[in-house]
C-alpha positions in Angstrom: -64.5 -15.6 -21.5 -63.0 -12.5 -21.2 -62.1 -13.2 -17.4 -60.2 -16.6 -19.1 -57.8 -15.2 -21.3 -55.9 -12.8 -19.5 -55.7 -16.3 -16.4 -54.7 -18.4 -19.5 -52.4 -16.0 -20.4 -50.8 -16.1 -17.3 -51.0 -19.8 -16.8 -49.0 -20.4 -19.7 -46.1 -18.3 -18.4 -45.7 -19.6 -15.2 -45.7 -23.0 -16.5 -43.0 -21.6 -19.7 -41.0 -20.5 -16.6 -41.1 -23.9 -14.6 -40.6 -25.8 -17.7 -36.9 -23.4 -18.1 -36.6 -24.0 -14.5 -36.3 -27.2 -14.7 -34.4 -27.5 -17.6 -31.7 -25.4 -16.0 -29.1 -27.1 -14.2 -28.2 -26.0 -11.0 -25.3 -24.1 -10.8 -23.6 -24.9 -7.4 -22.0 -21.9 -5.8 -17.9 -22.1 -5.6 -16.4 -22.0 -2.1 -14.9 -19.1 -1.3 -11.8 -20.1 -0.1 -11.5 -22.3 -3.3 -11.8 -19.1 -5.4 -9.2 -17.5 -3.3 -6.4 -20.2 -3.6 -7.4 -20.8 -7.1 -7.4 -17.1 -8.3 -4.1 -16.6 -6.0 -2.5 -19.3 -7.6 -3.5 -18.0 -11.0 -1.9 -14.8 -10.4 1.4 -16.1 -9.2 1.5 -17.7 -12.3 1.1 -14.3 -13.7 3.9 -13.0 -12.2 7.8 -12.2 -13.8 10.1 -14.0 -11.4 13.7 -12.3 -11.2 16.4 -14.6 -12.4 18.8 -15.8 -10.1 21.8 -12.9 -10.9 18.5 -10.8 -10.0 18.1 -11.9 -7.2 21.7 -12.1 -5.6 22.0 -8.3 -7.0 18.5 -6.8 -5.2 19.5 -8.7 -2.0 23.3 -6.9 -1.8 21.8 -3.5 -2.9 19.0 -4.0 0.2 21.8 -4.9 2.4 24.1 -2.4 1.5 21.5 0.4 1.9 20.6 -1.3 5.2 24.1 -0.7 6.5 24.6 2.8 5.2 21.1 3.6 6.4 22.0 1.5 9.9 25.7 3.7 10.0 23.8 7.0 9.1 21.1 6.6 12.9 24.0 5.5 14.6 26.0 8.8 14.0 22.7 11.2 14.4 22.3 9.6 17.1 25.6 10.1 19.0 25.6 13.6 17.6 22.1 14.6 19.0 23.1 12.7 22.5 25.6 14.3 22.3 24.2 17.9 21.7 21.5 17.4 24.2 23.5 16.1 27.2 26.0 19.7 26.2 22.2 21.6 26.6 21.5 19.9 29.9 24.8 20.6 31.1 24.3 24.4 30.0 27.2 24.5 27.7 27.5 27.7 25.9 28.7 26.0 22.7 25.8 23.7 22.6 23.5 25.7 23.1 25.1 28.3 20.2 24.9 25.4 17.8 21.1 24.5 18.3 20.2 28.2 18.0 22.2 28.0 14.4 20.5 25.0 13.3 16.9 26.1 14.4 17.4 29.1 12.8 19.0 27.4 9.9 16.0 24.8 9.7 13.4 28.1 9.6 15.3 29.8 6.6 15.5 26.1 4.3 12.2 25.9 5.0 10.6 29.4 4.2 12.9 28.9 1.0 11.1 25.8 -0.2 7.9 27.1 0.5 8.4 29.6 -1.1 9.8 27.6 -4.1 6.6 25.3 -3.8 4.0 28.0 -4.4 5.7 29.7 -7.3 5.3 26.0 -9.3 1.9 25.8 -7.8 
């Protein structure tokens, strides 16, 4: 008798288990790539759109910096061409004016270091 009850006991939970088992529906698992395009749709949904005046004024700031930026390479350029072809060739005033702005370069820089560990 004794050996019965704790087997009952036992019985009656596995089959209280199958019976919820059972009465659970299967939930099928999503696809993946469903989720993604689903939840990526969502979120664009989400998102503030810039109006047209927006738009046009983002896209002539982008382009102007692009120029200026584009103008501003092409003239460091020259200049250190420049420069290094007068260093090549031995130039004395060339070579005076990269000595200035290494030493230059070393001074602005022990400055901000200097500045950075005083706010540290």
């Amino acid at each position: 008798m004794l050996v019965g009850v704790p087997f009952g006991f036992w019985f009656c939970q596995v089959r209280e288990t199958l019976k919820v088992a059972k009465n659970k529906k299967k939930v099928k698992k999503e696809n993946a790539v469903v989720r993604y395009f689903r939840d990526t749709w969502l979120e664009l949904r989400r998102v503030r759109w810039p109006t047209l005046e927006d738009a046009w004024r983002l896209t002539k700031i982008v382009l102007v910096v692009t120029v200026v930026m584009a103008l501003m390479l092409g003239v460091l350029d020259f200049l250190f061409s420049r420069q290094f072809a007068g260093i090549i060739s031995g130039n004395v005033i060339a070579i005076g004016i990269l000595i200035v702005a290494f030493v230059v370069t070393v001074v602005v820089g022990v400055i901000l270091s200097r500045q950075t560990t005083r706010l540290a």
